[in-house]
mmCIF file as Biopython writes it, N, C-alpha, C and O atoms, coordinates in Angstrom:
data_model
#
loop_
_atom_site.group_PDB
_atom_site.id
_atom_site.type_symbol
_atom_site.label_atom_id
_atom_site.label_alt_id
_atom_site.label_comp_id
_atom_site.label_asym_id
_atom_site.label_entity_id
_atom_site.label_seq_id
_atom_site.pdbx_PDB_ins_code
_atom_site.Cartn_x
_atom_site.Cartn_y
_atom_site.Cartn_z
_atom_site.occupancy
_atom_site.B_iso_or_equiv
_atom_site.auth_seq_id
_atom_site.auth_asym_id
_atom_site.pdbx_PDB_model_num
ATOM 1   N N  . UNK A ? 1  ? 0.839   -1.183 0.000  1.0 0.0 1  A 1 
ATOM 2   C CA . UNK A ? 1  ? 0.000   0.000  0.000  1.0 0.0 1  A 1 
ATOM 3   C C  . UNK A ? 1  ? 0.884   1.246  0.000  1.0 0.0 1  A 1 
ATOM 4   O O  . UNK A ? 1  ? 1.711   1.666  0.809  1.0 0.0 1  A 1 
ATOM 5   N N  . UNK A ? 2  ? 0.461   1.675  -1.110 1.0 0.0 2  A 1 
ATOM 6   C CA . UNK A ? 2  ? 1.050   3.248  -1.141 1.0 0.0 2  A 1 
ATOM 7   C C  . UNK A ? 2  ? 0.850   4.362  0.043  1.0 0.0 2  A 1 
ATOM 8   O O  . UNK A ? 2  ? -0.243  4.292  0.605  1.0 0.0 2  A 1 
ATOM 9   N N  . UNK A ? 3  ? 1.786   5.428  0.526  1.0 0.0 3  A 1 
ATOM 10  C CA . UNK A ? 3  ? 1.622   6.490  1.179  1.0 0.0 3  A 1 
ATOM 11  C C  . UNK A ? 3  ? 1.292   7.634  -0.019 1.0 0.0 3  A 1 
ATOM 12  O O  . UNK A ? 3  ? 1.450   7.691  -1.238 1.0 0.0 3  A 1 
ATOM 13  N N  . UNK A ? 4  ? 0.703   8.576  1.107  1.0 0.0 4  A 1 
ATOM 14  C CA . UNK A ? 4  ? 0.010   9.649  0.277  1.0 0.0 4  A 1 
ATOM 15  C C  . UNK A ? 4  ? 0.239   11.282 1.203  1.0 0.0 4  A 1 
ATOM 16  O O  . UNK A ? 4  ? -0.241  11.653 2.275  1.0 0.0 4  A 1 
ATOM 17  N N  . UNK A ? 5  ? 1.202   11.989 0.204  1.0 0.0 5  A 1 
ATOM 18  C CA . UNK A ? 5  ? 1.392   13.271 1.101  1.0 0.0 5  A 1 
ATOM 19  C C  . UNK A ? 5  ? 0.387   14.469 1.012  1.0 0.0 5  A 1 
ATOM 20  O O  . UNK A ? 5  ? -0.175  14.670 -0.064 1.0 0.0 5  A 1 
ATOM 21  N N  . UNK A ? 6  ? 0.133   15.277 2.096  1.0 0.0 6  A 1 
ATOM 22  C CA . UNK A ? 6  ? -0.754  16.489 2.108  1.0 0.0 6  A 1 
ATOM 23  C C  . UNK A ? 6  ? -0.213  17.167 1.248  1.0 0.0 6  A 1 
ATOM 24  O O  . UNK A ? 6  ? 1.018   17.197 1.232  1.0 0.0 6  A 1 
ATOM 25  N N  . UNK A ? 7  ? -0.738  17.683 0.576  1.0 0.0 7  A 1 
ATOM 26  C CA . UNK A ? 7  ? -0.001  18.926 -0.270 1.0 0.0 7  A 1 
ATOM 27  C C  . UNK A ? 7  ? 0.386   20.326 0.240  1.0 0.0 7  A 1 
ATOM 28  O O  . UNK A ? 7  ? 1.381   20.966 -0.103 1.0 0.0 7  A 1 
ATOM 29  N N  . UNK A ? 8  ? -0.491  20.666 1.049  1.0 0.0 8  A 1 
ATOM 30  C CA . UNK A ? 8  ? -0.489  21.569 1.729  1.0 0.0 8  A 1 
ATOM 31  C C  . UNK A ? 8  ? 0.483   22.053 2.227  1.0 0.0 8  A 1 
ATOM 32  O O  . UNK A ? 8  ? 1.228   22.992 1.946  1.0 0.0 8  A 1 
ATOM 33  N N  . UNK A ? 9  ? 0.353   20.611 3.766  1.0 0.0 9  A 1 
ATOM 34  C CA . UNK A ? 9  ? 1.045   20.986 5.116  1.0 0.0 9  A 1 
ATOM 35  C C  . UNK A ? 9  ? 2.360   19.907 4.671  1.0 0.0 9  A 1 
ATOM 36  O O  . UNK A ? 9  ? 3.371   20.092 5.348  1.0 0.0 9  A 1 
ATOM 37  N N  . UNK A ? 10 ? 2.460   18.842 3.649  1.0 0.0 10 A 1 
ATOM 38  C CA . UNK A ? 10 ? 3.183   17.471 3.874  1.0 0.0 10 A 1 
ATOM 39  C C  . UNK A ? 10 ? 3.083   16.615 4.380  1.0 0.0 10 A 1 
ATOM 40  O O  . UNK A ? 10 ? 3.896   15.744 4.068  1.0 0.0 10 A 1 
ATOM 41  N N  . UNK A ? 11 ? 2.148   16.295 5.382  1.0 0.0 11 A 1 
ATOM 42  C CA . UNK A ? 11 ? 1.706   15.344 6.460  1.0 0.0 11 A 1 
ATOM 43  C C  . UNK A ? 11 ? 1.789   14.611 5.618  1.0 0.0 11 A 1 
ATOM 44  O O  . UNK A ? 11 ? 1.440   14.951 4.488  1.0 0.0 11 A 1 
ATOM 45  N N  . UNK A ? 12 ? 2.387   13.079 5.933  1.0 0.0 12 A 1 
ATOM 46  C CA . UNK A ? 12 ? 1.829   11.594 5.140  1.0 0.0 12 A 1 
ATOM 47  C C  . UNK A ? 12 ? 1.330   10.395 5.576  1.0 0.0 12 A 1 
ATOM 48  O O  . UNK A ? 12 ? 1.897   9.617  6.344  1.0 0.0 12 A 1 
ATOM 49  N N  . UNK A ? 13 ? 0.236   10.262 5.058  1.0 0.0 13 A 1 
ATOM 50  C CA . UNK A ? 13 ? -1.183  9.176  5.281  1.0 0.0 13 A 1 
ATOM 51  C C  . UNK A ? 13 ? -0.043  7.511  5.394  1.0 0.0 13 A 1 
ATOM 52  O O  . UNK A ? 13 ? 0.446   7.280  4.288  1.0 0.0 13 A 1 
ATOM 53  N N  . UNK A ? 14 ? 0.182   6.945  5.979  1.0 0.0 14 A 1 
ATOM 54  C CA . UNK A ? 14 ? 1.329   5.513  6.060  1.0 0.0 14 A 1 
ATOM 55  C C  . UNK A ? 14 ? -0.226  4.777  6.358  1.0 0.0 14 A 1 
ATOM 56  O O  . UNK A ? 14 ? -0.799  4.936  7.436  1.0 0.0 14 A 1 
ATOM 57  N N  . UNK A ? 15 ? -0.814  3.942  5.216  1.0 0.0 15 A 1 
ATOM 58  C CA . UNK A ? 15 ? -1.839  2.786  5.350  1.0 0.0 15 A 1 
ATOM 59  C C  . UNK A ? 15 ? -1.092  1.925  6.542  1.0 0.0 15 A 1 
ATOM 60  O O  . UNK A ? 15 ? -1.868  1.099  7.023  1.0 0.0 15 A 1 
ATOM 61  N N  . UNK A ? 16 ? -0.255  1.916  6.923  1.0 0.0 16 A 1 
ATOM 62  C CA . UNK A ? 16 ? 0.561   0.657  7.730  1.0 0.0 16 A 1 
ATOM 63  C C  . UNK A ? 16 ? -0.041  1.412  9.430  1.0 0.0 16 A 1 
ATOM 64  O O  . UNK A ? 16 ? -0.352  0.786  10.444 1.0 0.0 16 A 1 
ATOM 65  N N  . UNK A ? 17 ? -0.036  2.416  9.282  1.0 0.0 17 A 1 
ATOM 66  C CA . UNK A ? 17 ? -0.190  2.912  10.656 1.0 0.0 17 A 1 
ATOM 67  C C  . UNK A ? 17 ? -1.724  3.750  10.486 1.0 0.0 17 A 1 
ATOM 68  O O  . UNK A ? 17 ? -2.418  3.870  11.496 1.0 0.0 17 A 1 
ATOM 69  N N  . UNK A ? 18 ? -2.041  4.122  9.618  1.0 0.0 18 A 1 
ATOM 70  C CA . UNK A ? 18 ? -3.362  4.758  9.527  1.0 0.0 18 A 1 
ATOM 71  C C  . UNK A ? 18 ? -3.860  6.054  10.163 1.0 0.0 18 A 1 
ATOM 72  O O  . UNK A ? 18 ? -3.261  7.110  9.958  1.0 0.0 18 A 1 
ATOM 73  N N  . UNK A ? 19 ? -4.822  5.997  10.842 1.0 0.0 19 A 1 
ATOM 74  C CA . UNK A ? 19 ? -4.846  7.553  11.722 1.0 0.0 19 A 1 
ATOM 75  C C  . UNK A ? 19 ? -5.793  7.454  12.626 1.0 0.0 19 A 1 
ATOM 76  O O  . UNK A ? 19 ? -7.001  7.683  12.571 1.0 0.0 19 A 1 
ATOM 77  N N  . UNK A ? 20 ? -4.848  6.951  13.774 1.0 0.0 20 A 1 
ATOM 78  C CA . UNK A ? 20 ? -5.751  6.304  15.134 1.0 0.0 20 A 1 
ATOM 79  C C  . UNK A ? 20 ? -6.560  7.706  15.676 1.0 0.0 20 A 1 
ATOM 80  O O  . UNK A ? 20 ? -7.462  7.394  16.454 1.0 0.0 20 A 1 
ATOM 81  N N  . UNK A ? 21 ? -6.485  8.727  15.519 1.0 0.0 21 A 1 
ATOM 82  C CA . UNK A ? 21 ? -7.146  10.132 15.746 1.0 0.0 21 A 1 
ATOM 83  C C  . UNK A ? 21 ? -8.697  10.295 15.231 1.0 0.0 21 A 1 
ATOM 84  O O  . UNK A ? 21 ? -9.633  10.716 15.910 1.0 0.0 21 A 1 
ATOM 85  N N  . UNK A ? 22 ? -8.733  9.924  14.065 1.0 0.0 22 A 1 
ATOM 86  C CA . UNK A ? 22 ? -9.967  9.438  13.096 1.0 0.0 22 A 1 
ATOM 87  C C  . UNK A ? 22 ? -10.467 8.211  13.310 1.0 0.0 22 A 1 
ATOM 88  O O  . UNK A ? 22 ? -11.542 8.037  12.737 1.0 0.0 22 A 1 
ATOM 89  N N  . UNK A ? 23 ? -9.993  7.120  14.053 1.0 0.0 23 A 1 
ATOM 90  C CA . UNK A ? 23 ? -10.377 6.372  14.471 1.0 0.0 23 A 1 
ATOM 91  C C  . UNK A ? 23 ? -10.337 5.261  12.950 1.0 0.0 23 A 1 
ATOM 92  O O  . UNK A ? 23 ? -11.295 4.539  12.675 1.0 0.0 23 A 1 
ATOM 93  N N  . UNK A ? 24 ? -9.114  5.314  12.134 1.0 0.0 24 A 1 
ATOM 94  C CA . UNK A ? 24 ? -8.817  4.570  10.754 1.0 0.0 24 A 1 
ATOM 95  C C  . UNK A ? 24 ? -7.926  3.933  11.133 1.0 0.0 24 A 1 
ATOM 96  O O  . UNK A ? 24 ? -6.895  4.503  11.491 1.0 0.0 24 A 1 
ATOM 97  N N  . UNK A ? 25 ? -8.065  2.260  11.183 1.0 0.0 25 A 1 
ATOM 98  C CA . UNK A ? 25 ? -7.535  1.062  11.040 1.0 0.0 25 A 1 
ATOM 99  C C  . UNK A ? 25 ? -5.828  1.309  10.662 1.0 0.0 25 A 1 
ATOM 100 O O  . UNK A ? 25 ? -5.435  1.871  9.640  1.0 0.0 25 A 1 
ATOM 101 N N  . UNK A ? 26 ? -5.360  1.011  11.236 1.0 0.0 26 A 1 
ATOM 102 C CA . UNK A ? 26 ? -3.825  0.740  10.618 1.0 0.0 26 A 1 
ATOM 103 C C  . UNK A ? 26 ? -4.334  -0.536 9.339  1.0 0.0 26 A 1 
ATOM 104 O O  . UNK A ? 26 ? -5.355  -1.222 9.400  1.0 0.0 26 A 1 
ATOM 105 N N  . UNK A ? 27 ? -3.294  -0.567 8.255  1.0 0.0 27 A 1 
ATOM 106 C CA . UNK A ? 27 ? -3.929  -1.107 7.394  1.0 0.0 27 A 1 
ATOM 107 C C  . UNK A ? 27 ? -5.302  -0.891 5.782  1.0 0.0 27 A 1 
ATOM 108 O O  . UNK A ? 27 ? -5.696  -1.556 4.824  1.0 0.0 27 A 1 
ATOM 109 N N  . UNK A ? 28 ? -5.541  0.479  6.410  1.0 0.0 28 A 1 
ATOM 110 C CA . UNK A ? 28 ? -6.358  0.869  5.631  1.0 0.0 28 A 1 
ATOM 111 C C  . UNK A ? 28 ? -5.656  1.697  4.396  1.0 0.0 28 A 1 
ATOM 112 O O  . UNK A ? 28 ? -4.674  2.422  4.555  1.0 0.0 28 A 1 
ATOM 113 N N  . UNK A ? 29 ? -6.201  1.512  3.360  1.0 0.0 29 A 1 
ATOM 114 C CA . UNK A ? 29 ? -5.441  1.616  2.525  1.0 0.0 29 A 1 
ATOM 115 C C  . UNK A ? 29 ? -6.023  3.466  2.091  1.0 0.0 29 A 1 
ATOM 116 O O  . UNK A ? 29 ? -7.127  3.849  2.479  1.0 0.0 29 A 1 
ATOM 117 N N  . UNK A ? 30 ? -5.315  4.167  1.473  1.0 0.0 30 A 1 
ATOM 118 C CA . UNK A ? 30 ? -5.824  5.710  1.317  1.0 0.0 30 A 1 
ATOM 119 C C  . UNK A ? 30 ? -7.305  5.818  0.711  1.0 0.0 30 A 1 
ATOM 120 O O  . UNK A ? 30 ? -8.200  6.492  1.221  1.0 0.0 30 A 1 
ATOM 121 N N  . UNK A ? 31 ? -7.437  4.991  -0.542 1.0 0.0 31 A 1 
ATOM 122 C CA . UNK A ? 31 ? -8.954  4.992  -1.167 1.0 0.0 31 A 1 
ATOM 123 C C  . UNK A ? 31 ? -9.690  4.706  -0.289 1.0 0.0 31 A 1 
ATOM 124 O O  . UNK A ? 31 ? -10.803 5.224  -0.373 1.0 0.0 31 A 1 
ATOM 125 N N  . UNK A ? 32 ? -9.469  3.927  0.731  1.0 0.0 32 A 1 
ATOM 126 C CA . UNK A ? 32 ? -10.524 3.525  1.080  1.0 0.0 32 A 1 
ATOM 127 C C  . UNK A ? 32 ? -10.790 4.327  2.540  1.0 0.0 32 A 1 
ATOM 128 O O  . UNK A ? 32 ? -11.266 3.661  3.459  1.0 0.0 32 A 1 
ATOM 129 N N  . UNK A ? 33 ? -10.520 5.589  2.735  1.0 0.0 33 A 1 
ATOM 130 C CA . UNK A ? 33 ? -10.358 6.092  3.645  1.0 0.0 33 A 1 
ATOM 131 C C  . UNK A ? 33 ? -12.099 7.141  3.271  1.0 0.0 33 A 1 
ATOM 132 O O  . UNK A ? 33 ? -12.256 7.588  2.135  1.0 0.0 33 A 1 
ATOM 133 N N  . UNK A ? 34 ? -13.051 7.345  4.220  1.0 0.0 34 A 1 
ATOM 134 C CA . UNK A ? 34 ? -13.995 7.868  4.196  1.0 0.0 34 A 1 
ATOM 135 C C  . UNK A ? 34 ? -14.050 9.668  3.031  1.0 0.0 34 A 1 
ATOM 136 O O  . UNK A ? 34 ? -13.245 10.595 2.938  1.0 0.0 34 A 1 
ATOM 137 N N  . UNK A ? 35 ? -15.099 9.463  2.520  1.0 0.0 35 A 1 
ATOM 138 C CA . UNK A ? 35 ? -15.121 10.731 1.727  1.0 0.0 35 A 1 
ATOM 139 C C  . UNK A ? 35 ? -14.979 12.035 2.716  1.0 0.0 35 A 1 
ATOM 140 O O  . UNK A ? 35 ? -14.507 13.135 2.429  1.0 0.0 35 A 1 
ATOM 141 N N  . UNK A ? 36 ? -15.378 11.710 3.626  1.0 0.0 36 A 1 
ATOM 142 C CA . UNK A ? 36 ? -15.347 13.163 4.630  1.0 0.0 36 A 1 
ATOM 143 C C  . UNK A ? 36 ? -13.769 13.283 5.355  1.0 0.0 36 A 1 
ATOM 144 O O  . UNK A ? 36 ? -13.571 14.338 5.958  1.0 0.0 36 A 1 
ATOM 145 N N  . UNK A ? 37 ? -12.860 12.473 5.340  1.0 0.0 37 A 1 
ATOM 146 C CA . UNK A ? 37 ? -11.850 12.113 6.107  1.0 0.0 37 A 1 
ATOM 147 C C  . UNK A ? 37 ? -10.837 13.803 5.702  1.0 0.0 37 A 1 
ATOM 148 O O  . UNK A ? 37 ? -10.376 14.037 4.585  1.0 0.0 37 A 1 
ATOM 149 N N  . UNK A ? 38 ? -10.760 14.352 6.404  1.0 0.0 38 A 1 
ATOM 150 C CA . UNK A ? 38 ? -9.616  15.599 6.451  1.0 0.0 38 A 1 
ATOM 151 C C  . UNK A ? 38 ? -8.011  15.067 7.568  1.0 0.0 38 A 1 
ATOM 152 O O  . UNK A ? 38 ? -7.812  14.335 8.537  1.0 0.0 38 A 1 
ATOM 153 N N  . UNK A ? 39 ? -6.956  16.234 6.412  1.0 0.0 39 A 1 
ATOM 154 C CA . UNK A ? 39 ? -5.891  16.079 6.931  1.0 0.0 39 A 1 
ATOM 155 C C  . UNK A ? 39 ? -6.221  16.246 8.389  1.0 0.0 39 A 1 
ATOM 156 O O  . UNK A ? 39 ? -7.114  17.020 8.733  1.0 0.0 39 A 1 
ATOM 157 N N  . UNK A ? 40 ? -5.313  15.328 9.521  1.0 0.0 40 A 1 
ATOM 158 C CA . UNK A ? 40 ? -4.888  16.071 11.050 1.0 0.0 40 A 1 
ATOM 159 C C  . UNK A ? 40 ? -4.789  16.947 11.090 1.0 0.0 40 A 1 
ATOM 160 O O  . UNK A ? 40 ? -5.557  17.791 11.549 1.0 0.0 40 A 1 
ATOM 161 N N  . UNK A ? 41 ? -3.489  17.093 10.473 1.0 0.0 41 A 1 
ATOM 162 C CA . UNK A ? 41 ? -2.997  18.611 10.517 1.0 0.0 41 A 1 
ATOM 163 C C  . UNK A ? 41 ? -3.553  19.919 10.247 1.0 0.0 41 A 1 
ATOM 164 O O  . UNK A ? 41 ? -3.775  20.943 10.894 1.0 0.0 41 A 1 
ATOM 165 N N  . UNK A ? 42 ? -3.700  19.511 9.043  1.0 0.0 42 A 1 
ATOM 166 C CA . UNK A ? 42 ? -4.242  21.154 8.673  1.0 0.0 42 A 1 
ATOM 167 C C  . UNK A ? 42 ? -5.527  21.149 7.949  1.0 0.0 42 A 1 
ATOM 168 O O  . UNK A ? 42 ? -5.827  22.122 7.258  1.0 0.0 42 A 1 
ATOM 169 N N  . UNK A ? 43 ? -6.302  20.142 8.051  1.0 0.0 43 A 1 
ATOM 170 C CA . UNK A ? 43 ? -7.596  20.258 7.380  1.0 0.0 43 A 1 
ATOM 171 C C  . UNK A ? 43 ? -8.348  19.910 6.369  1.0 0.0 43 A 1 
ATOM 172 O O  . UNK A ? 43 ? -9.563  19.717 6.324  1.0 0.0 43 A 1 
ATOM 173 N N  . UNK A ? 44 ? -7.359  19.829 5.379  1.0 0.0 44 A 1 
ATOM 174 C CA . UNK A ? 44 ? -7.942  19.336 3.687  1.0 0.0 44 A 1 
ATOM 175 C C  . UNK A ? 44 ? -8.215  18.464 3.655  1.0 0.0 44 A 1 
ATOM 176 O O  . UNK A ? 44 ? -7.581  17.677 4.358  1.0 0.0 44 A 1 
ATOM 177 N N  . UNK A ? 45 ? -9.403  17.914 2.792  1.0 0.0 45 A 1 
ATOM 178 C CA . UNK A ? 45 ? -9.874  16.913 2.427  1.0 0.0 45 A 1 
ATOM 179 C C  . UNK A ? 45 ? -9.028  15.940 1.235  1.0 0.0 45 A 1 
ATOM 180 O O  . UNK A ? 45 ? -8.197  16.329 0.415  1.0 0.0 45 A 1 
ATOM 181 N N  . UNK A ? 46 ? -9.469  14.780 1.423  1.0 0.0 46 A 1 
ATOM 182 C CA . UNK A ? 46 ? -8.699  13.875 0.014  1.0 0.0 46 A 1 
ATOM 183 C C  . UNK A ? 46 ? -8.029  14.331 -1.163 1.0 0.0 46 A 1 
ATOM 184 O O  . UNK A ? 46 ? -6.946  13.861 -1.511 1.0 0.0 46 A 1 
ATOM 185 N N  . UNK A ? 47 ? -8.618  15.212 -1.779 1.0 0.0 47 A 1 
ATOM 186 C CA . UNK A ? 47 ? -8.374  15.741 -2.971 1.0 0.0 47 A 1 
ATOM 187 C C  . UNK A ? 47 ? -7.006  16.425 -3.096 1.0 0.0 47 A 1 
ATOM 188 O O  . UNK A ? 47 ? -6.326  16.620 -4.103 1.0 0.0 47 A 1 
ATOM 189 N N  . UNK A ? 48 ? -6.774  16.745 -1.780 1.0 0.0 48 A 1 
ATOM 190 C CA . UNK A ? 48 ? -5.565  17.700 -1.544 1.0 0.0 48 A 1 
ATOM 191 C C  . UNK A ? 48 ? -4.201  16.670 -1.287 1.0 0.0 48 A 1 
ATOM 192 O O  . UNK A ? 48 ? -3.184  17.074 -0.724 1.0 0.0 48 A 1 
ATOM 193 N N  . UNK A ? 49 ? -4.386  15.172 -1.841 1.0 0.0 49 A 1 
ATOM 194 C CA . UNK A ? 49 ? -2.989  14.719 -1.097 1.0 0.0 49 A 1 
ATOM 195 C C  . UNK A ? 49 ? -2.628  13.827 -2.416 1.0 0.0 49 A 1 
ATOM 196 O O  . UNK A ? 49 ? -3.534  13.541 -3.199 1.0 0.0 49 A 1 
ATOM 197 N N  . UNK A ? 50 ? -1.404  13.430 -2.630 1.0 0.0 50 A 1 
ATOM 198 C CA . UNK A ? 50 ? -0.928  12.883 -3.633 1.0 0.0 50 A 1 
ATOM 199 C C  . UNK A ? 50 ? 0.022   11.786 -3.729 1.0 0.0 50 A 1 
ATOM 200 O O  . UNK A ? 50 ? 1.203   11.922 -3.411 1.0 0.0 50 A 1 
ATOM 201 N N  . UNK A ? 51 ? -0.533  10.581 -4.211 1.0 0.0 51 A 1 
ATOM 202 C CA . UNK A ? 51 ? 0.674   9.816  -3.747 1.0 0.0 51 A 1 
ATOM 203 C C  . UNK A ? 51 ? 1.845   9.574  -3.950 1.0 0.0 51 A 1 
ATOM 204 O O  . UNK A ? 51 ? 2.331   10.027 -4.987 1.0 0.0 51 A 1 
ATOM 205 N N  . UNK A ? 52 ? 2.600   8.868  -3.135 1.0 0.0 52 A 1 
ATOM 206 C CA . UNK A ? 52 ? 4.398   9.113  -2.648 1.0 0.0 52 A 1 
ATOM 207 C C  . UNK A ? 52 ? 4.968   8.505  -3.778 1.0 0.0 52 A 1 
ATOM 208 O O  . UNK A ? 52 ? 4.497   7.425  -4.136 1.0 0.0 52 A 1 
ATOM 209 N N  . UNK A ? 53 ? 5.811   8.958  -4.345 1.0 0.0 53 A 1 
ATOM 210 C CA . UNK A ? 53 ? 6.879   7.847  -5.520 1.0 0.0 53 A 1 
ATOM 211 C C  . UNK A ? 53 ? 7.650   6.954  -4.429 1.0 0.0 53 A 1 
ATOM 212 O O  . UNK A ? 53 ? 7.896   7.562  -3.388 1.0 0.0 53 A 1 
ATOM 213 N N  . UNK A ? 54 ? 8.102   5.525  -4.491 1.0 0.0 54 A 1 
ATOM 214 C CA . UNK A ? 54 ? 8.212   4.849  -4.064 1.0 0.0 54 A 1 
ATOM 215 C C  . UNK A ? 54 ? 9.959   4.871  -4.125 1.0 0.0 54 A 1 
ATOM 216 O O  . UNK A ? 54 ? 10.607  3.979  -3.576 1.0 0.0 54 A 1 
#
């Protein structure tokens, strides 16, 4: 599973660890992360993050 950075702020989404704050599964993969789901950090929604070159 790919990581996915904020564009914004940089924050990055790690499916391996997820975002126990939001209450999202370690394991969860970015798509499948809720349509309403916003950065921690700074707020943005999905649209705003892009995934990591490997």
């Amino acid at each position: 599973m790919k990581k996915h950075r904020c564009t914004v702020c940089d924050w990055i989404y790690d499916p391996a660890v997820g975002d126990p704050q939001a209450e999202i599964a370690p394991g969860t993969p970015f798509e499948e992360l809720p349509e309403d789901w916003r950065c921690p950090l700074c707020g943005v929604g999905v649209e705003m993050f892009e995934e990591e070159a490997e």
